[in-house]
Structures are given as structure tokens and as C-alpha cells.
N, C-alpha and C positions, 0 to 999 in steps of 0.2 A: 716588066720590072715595076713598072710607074702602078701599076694593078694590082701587085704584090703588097707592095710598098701600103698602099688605100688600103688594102682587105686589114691589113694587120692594125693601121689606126683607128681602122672603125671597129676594129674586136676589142681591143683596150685601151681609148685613149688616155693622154697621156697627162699626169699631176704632180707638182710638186708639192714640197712641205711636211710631209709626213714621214717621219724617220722609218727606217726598215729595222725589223726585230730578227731576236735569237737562230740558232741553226734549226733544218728538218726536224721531224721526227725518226725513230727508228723505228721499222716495220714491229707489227705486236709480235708476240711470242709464239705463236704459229708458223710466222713467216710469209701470213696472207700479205693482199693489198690492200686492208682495210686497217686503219693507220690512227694511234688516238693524237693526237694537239692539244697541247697542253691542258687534257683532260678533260675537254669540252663540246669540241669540235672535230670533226672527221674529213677523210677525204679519202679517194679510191685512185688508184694509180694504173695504169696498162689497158687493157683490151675489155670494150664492154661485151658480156656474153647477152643473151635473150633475156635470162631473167633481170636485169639489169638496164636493158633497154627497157623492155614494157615498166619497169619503176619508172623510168624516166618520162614514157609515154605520159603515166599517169599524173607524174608532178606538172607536167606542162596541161594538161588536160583540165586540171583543178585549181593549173598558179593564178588565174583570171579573180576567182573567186576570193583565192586567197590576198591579193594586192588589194580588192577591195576594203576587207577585213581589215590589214597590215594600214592601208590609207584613212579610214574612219577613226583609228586607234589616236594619231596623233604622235608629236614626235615624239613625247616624254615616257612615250608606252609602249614602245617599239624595241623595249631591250632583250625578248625573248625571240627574237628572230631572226631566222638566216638563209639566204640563198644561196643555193649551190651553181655555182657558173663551171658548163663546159668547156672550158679555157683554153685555148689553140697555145702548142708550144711550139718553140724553136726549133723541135726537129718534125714538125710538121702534124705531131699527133695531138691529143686532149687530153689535158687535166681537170679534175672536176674538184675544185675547189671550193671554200664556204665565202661567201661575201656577208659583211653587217650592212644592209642595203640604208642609203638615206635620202634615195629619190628610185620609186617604180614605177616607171609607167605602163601604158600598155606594147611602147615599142624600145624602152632600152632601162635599164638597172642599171644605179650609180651605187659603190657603197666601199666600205675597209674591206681588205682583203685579210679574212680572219682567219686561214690558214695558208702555212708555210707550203708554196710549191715543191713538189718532191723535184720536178723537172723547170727548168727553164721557160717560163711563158714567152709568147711571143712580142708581150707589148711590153716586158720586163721588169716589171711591176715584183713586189715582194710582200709578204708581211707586215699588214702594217701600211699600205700605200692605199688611195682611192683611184680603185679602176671604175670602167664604164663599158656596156657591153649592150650587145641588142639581148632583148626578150628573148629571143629565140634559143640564145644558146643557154637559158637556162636550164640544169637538171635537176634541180629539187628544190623545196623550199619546205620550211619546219617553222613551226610554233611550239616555242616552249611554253606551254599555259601557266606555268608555276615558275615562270624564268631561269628556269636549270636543268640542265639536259639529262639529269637523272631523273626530273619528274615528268608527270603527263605531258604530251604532244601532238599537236596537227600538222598532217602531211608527213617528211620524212620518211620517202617511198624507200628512196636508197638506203635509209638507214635502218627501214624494218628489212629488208631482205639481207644485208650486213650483220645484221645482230642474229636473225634467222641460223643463217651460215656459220658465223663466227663467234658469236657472242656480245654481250656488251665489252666496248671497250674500257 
């Protein structure tokens, strides 16, 4: 239990002060799991298949480079960016969520949680809250070069094979 207990505070610990925002989103108009947030931001919900893991492969493969990139930038310049965290929920599975990161290092990511879990996270965290997670669990990370997710982008593995499938949201 006491093991359980540790796993889960070293996946998200814990912050106050920052108020929790609005409800979910509702799945798009397909009925996929690929989900828009308040028109910005994305997030994937259930069972990752292969094509979806090897994105994953790829964003962890390249986030190295990337934090460098995202670290030389400086704080003031870092509003085109976001990490996707593989988020342990309450009923034992992942949600892969967007973070606005405001510490990366090589071994954990602090940042807002800038989309609405569809599921219950495990560290409880919502909207709007600063979580903290190991490197490890991350699944993507994006650059918006023009600060808006409709324009050009680096990285955003899950979000090209999502748009591939489904479309822009």
C-alpha cells in the first residue's frame, strides 16, 4: 500500500493555488478519441494502438533536443509550447494530456495542466493546476513556431498521425 501510495506522488505531485477551470470537452463529431480543448489543445483518450506508440517512441526519442531548444528560448518565449504527459489515472490506466511546461529538465517536467482530463488522474490534479511528473512519462511535445496551433510546428508526433486519421480539429 505504502508503494502505491509513493508511485502515485512521484507521478503528480501535489500544488496548490491555482483555481480548476470549466467542464471536459465532448468527443469531435466523428465520435473518435481525438478530442479538440477549447480550440487549441488536444488530447487522446483509451487504448494506445502501434501507430501511436511508435509517435510516442519518436517524441521521447527527439524531447532531449527539444528541452534544449524550449531552455535556450528563455521564459518570455516559451508561449508556443506544450507537453503531452502520459498521466496515470484512478482507475489504473493513461491519459495523455497537454502540460504548458515551466521547468524541464532532463529527469521531471513541472508545468499547467492545459487540458481537461477526460478521466480522473491519479494525482487529482485538473485544469488549470501545476503538476510535476518524471521525463519519462512523457508522450509528445510541440512547437508552435508562430504561437498558434493552426500555424507551423515542431514535433507534435501524436498530433500528426491524429490529424492523418481524423482531421484537424
Amino acid at each position: 500500500m505504502l508503494v502505491a501510495v509513493a508511485a502515485v506522488l512521484a507521478a503528480c505531485e501535489q500544488h496548490d493555488g491555482v483555481p480548476a477551470a470549466g467542464p471536459a470537452a465532448a468527443p469531435g463529431p466523428d465520435g473518435s478519441a481525438w478530442r479538440t480543448i477549447d480550440g487549441s489543445a488536444t488530447a487522446v483518450t483509451g487504448a494506445v494502438d502501434p501507430q501511436l506508440a511508435a509517435a510516442i517512441t519518436r517524441a521521447r526519442s527527439t524531447a532531449g533536443d527539444a528541452r534544449q531548444r524550449w531552455a535556450a528560448l528563455g521564459a518570455s518565449n516559451r508561449a508556443g509550447w506544450a507537453v503531452k504527459w502520459a498521466a496515470p489515472t484512478t482507475e489504473g490506466g493513461v491519459e495523455h494530456v497537454w502540460i504548458r511546461p515551466t521547468t524541464w529538465s532532463r529527469h521531471r517536467i513541472e508545468g499547467w495542466l492545459a487540458s481537461p482530463p477526460q478521466n480522473p488522474l491519479a494525482c487529482g490534479h485538473l485544469l488549470g493546476e501545476l503538476v510535476s511528473f518524471p521525463a519519462e512519462e512523457l508522450s509528445d511535445w510541440v512547437q508552435f513556431t508562430e504561437g498558434t496551433s493552426q500555424g507551423p510546428r515542431q514535433g507534435g508526433f501524436t498530433i500528426d498521425l491524429l490529424e492523418q486519421r481524423h482531421g484537424r480539429p
